[in-house]
C-alpha positions in Angstrom: 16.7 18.0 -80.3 17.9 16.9 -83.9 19.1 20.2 -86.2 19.0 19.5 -90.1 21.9 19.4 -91.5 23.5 22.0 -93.5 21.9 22.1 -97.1 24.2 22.7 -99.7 22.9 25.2 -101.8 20.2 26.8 -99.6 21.3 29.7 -100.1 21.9 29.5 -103.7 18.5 28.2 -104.2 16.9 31.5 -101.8 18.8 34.0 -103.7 17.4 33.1 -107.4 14.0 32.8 -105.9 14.7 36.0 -104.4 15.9 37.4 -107.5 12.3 36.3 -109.6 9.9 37.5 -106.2 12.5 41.0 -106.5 10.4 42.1 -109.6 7.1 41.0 -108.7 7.6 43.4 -105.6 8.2 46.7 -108.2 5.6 45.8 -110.1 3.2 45.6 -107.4 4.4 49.2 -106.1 5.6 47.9 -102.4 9.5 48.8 -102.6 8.2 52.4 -103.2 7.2 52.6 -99.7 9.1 51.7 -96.6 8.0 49.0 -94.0 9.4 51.0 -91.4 8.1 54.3 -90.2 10.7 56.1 -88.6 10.1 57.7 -85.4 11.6 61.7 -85.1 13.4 60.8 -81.4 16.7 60.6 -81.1 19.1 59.8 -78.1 22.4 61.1 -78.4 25.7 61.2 -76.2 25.5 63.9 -73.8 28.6 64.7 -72.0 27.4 66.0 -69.1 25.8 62.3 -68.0 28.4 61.7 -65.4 28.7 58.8 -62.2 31.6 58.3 -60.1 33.4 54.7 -60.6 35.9 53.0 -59.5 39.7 53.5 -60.2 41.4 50.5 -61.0 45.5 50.6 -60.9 45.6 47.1 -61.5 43.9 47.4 -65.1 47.4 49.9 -65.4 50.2 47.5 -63.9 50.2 44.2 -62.3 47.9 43.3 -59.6 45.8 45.5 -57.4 48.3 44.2 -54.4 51.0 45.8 -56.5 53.4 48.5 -55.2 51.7 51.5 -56.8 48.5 50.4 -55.2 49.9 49.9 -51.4 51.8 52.7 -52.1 49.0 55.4 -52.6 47.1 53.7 -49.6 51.0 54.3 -47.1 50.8 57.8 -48.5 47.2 58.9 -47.4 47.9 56.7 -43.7 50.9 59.1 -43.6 49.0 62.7 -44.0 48.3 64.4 -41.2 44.9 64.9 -39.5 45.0 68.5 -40.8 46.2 67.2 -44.5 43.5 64.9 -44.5 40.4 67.3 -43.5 41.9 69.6 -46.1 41.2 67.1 -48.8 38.4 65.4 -47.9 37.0 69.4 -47.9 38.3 69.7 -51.2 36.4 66.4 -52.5 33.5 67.3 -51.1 33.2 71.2 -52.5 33.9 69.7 -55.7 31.8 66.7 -56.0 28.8 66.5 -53.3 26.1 68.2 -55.6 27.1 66.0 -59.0 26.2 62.7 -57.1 23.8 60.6 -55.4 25.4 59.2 -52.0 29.4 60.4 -52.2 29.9 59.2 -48.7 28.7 56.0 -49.2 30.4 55.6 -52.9 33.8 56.2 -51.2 33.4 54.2 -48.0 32.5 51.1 -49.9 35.7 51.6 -52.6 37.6 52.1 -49.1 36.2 48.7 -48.0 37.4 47.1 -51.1 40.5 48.5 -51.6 41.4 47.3 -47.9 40.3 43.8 -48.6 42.1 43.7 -51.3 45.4 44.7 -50.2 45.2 42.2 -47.1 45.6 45.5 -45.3 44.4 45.7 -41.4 41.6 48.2 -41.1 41.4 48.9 -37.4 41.7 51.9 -36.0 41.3 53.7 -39.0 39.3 56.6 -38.3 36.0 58.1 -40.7 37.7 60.4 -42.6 40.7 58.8 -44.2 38.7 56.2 -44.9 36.4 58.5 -47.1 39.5 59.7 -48.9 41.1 56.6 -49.5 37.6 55.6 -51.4 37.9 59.0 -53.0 41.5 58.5 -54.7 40.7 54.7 -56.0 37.8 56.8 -58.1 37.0 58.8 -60.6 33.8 61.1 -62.1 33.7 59.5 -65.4 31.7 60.9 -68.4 29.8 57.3 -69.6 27.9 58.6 -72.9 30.2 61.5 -73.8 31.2 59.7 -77.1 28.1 57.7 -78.3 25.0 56.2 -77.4 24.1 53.0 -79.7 23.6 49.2 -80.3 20.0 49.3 -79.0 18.4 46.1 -77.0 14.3 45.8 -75.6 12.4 43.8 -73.4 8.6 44.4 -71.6 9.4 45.6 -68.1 8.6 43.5 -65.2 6.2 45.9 -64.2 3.2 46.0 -66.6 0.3 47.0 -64.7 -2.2 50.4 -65.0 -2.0 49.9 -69.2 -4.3 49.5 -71.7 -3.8 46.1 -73.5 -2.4 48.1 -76.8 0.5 49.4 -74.5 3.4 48.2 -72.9 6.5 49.2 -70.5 9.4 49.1 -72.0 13.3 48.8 -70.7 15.9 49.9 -73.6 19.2 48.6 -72.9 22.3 51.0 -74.3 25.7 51.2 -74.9 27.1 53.7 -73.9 30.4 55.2 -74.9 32.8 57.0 -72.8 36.4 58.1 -72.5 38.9 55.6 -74.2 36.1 54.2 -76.2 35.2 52.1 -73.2 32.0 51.1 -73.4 29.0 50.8 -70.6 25.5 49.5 -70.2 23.0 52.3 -69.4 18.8 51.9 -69.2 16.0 54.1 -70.2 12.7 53.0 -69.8 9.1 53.8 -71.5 5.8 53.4 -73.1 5.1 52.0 -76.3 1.7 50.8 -78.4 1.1 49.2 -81.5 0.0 52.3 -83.1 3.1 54.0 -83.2 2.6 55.5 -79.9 6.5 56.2 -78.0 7.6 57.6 -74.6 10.3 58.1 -73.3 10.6 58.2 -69.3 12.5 61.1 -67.9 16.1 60.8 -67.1 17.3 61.7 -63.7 19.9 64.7 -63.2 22.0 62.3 -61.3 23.5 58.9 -62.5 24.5 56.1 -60.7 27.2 53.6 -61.4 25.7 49.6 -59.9 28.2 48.2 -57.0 29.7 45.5 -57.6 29.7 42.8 -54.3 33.7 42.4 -53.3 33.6 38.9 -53.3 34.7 38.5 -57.1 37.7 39.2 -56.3 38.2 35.7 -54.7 37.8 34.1 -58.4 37.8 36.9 -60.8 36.4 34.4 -63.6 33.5 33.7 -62.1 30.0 35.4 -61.9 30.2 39.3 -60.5 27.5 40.4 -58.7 26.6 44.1 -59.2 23.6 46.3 -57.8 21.8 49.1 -58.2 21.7 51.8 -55.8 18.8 52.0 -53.7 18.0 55.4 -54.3 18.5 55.1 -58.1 15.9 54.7 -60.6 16.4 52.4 -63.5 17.0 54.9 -66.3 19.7 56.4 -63.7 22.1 52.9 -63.4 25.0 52.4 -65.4 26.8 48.9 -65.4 30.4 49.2 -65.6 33.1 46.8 -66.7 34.2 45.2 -62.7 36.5 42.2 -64.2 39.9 42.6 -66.0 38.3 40.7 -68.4 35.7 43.9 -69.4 38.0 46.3 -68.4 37.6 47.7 -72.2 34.2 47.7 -72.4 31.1 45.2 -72.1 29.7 45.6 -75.8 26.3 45.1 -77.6 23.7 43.5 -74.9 21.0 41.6 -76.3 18.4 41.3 -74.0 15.5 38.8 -74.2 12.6 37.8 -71.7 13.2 34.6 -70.6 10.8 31.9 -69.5 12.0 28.8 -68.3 10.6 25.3 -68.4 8.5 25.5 -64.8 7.1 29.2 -65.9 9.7 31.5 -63.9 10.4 34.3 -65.7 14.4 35.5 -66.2 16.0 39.0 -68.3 18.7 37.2 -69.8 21.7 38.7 -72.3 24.5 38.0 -73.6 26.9 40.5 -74.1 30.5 40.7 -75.4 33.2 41.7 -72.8 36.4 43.2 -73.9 40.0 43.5 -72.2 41.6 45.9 -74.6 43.5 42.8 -76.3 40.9 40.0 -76.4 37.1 39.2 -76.5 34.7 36.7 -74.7 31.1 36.5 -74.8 29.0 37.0 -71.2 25.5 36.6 -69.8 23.6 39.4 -67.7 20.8 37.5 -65.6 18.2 39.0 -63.1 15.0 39.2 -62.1 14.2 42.4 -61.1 16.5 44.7 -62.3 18.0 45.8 -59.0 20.6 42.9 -58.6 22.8 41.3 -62.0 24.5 38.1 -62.2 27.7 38.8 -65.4 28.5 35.6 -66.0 31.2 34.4 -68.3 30.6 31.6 -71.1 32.2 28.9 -71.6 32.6 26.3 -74.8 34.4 27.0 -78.6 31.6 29.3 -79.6 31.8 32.1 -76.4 34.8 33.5 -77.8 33.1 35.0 -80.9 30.2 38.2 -80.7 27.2 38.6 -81.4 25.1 35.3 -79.6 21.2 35.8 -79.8 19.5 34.0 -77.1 16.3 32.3 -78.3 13.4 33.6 -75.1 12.6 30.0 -74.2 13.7 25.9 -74.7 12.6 24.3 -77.6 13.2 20.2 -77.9 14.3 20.3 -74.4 17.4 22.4 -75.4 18.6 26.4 -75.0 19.3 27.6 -78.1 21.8 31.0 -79.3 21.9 32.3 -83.0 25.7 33.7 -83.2 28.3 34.0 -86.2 31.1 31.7 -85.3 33.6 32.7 -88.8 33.3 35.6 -89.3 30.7 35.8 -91.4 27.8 33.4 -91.8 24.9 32.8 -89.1 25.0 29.1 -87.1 22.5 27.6 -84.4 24.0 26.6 -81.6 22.5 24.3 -78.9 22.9 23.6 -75.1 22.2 21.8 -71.9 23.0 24.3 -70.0 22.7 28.1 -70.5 26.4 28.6 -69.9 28.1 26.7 -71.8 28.2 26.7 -76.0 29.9 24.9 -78.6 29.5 23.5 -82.2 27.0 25.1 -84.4 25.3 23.9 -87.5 25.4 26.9 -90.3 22.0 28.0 -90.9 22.4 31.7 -93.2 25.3 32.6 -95.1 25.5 35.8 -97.3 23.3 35.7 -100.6 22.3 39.1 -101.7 24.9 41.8 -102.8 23.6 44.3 -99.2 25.1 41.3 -97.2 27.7 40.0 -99.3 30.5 40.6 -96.9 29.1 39.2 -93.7 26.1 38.4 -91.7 24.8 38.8 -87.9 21.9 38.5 -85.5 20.4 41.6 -84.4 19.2 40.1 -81.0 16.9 37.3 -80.0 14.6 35.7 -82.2 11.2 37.4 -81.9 8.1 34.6 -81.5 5.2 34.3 -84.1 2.6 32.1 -84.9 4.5 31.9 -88.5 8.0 31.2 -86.5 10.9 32.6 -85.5 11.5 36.1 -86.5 15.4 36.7 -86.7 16.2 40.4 -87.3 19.7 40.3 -89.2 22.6 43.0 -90.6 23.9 42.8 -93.8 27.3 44.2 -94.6 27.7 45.1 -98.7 30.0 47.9 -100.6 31.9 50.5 -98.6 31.3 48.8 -95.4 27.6 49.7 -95.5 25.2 48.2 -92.9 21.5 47.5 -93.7 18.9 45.4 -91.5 16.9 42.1 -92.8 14.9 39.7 -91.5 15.0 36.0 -92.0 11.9 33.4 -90.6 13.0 30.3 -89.1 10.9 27.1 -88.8 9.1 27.2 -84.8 9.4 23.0 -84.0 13.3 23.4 -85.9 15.0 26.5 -86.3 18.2 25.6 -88.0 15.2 25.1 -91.0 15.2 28.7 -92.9 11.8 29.2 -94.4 12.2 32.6 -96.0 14.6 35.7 -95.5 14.4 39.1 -96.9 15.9 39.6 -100.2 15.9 43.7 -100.4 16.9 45.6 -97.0 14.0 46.4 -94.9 15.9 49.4 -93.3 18.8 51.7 -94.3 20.7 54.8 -93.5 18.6 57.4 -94.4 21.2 60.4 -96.3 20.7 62.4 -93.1 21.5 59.3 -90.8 24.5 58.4 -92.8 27.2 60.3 -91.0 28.5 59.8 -87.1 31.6 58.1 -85.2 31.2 55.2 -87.9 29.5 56.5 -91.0 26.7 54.7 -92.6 25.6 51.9 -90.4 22.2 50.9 -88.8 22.4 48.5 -86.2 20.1 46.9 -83.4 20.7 44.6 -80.6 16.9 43.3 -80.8 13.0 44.5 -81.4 9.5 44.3 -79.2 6.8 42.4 -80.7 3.4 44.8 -79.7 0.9 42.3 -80.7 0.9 43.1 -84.7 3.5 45.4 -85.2 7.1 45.2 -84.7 8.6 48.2 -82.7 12.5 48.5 -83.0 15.1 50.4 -81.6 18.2 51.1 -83.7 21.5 53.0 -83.7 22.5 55.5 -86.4 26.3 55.7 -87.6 27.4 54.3 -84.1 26.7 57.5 -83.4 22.6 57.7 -81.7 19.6 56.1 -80.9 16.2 56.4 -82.9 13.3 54.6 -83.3 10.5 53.0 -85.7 7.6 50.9 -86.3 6.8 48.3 -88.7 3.2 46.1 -89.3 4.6 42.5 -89.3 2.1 41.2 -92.0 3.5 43.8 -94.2 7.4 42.6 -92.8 6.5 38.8 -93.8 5.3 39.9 -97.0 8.4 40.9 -97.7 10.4 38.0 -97.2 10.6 34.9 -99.9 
């Protein structure tokens, strides 16, 4: 595939076009009335959402095989029969009824922190076992600070609905103790007449396993899972790797259909150590088993990549800011690896003036490519746009929203970071557009927007 090159000017050129359409728009009465109608629904960080995960020493000195590490292990193989049963009792009284499967959490942390260590196993009898796994975890809080930065995809599962309505899955960060942030689901029902529901949480969360074998190259692709007894809405993914220690940021889901029809849930998401950043793909099929995957090329070390939900020209294709600032299309061979970019979008109107970004993968029309983007303008303030790229070549801008399409409304404006809007992606319901969003970094909400009426707006 051949990308345009960079036009100088563009954008120039859009924003006094922009800037004559702006008036036309008042005078017709349209800026009076928002495209989006906001949804009274709200998510919000609950404290009490808790899943046991594991404990990682290394992430706090040198090496899992370090001496703290072995250490704790020699002190629990020194305790007593008796100082062990007293323990594990303890555990138990205090944890059993707060989570799915205890037992089985702790053996399997036992299993890895044994493997890990090089340690020898045999002999070791049930119990001390179950309290090794029990001191290499922890009950963590995983939305006690924040739930925000939206994604949305159809679910896999799609049957007993009308043809107005479709399952949803809402990715979520979630934000915990330390700021470290998690990815948590919630699935529903939605319809292109502004119908919503939300399914019901579970009283019980689960944290996915990851399989022991990254530790052999803790690089490559992790393997996690979810429990078997735990629904969807009930998983959290947790960083596993050193790498996402800190948090894995800002997923941005899209369907994915590949060239011989199989469908794939791709994201990219950004995964961060506490000092440094690198950009990572989720994959799966079913939602029970995920592939993290780290990319590689210049352009994985920056956020924010939007994976377009199929090839075009033979080629995968990411929208992602690679200064800073501006918007760039990036191409590949290979859904791993990215580098190079041509600039496609750079700032032009006074909302956005300070930077631009994707807000998830580029939705399909008959018109094009529908790129939802944020704008940052004065006091740091976030807005949401949209920007049409051509279908055959989509480094070709065709129009882009000169005016916000959605703000902060003055009772949405204050949270953990005060007056921002933000999205990790939308769901295209035949004619209307159905985004999630997060308020102030703070919550979740919802609305719904006709996408003749979102076009219209654009110039």
């Amino acid at each position: 595939m051949r990308l345009s090159a960079e036009r100088p000017g563009a954008d120039a050129l859009a924003r006094a076009e922009a800037a004559e359409r702006v008036p036309d728009l008042i005078d017709e009465g349209r800026t009076a009335e928002p495209i989006f109608r906001r949804v009274d629904q709200h998510l919000k960080a609950d404290p009490g959402r808790v899943v046991v995960r594991p404990f990682h020493l290394s992430w706090q000195a040198s090496g899992l095989a370090s001496g703290r590490s072995s250490k704790l292990v020699q002190d629990i193989l020194d305790m007593s029969p008796n100082e062990v049963e007293r323990a594990l009792e303890e555990v138990f009284h205090d944890f059993d009824q707060r989570h799915w499967q205890i037992k089985r959490v702790f053996e399997t942390r036992c299993r890895e922190v044994i493997q890990s260590l090089q340690m020898d196993a045999d002999g070791l009898e049930p119990e001390r076992r179950l309290l090794i796994g029990a001191y290499f975890c922890h009950e963590y809080s995983f939305a006690a600070a924040a739930l925000m930065n939206p994604s949305i995809v159809p679910h896999p599962d799609q049957s007993g609905l009308d043809e107005k309505t479709v399952r949803f899955i809402l990715s979520q960060r979630a934000v915990g103790e330390g700021h470290v942030s998690s990815i948590a689901f919630r699935e529903g029902l939605a319809s292109e007449d502004g119908k919503l529901e939300l399914l019901p949480e579970p009283r019980i969360a689960t944290a996915a396993i990851a399989q022991s074998s990254w530790t052999k190259d803790p690089d490559g692709t992790v393997i996690v899972e979810r429990d078997p007894d735990s629904t969807l809405s009930g998983t959290v993914i947790f960083p596993v790797t050193p790498a996402q220690s800190n948090g894995l940021e800002d997923l941005r889901l899209t369907r994915f259909e590949h060239d011989d029809g199989e469908v794939e849930w791709l994201g990219t998401y950004t995964a961060y150590s506490g000092q440094a950043i690198r950009s990572e793909m989720i994959r799966t099929r079913d939602f029970h088993s995920f592939a993290l995957t780290p990319l590689a090329g210049s352009a994985a070390v920056n956020k924010g990549m939007g994976l377009f939900p199929r090839k075009i020209g033979g080629c995968y294709l990411m929208i992602g800011r690679q200064d800073g600032k501006n918007l760039y299309l990036l191409t590949s061979d290979q859904l791993t690896e990215w580098s190079g970019g041509v600039k496609i979008m750079e700032p032009a109107f006074p909302w956005e003036f300070i930077q631009i970004g994707n807000c998830g993968a580029p939705i399909e029309l008959d018109e094009g490519w529908l790129l939802l983007t944020h704008g940052v303008g004065p006091m740091r303030k976030y807005a949401l746009g949209a920007a049409l790229l051509d279908k055959k070549d989509p480094s070709r801008v065709l129009a882009r929203t000169a005016e916000p399409l959605l703000t902060a409304a003055d009772h949405e404006r204050e949270g953990y970071v005060p007056n921002v809007v933000y999205t990790c992606g939308g769901l295209r319901l035949g004619s209307t557009l159905f985004l999630p969003y997060a308020l102030a970094d703070s919550s979740i909400t919802f609305a719904f927007a006709d996408l003749p009426d979102l076009l219209s707006r654009m110039s």
